[in-house]
C-alpha angles and dihedrals in degrees: 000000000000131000133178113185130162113268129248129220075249083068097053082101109054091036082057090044086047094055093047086054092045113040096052089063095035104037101032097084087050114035138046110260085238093054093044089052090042088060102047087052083044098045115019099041100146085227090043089048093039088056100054098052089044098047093037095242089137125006099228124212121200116212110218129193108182093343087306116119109238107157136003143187143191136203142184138171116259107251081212097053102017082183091061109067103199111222104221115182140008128174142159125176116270095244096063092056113141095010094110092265102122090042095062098046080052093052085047100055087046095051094047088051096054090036086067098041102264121113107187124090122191131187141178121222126175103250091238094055118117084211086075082083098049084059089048095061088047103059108261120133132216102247107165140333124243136190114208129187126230128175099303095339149080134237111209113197163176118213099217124193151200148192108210 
């Protein structure tokens, strides 16, 4: 049995545990190690995480499959196009890969934007990443690319969007 219910500042660390499990297989054929290592400090640090459910940066979504975290999300609305919400994250363990799992997390964050008025959902996605075509089949649209720096690195992206 499946659950999705909105995280805690208690989750932070098995959101950050999650991400650890996740971004190595995925990441791995695409990015350097030390990038991928650099981003999950950058990104998945439990205070970092903590901060931004307390504070209401991103509105976070654990994934649970009989009571055991396998997948999360989180969502905000852009302060710049407070129209627009900005999906940022969405992640389920490789292993669960083609069970439906991604899918519902997805549902979730949709239902949650119409449910407060908006009806436009974005999204960023490394160019080189095969979930581009998860997004596809679910109706987002390539709108523009974008190459963000971040510490040493560089983001390569697709700005993906939808209308809900």
């Amino acid at each position: 049995m499946i659950e999705i219910r909105e995280a805690t500042v208690a989750d932070a660390p098995a959101i950050q545990l999650l991400a650890e499990a996740i971004w190595y297989p995925t990441y791995s054929p695409i990015l350097s190690q030390d990038q991928i290592r650099f981003m999950l400090d950058y990104i998945y640090d439990i205070e970092i995480v903590s901060r931004q459910i307390k504070q209401g940066v991103q509105t976070y979504l654990l994934l649970l499959e009989n009571g055991q975290a396998i997948g999360f999300a989180s969502y905000s609305p852009r302060p710049e196009a407070p129209q627009v919400y900005k999906l940022h994250k969405l992640y389920c363990l490789t292993q669960t890969k083609g069970r439906g799992f991604g899918k519902a997390l997805l549902q979730e964050v949709e239902n949650r934007i119409l449910a407060s008025g908006k009806r436009i959902l974005e999204l960023n996605v490394n160019r080189l990443n095969p979930a581009k075509g998860f997004y596809d089949k679910n109706g987002f649209r390539v709108v523009s690319e974008e190459d963000i720096p971040i510490g040493e690195y560089w983001m390569n992206d697709y700005v993906m969007r939808k209308q809900l």
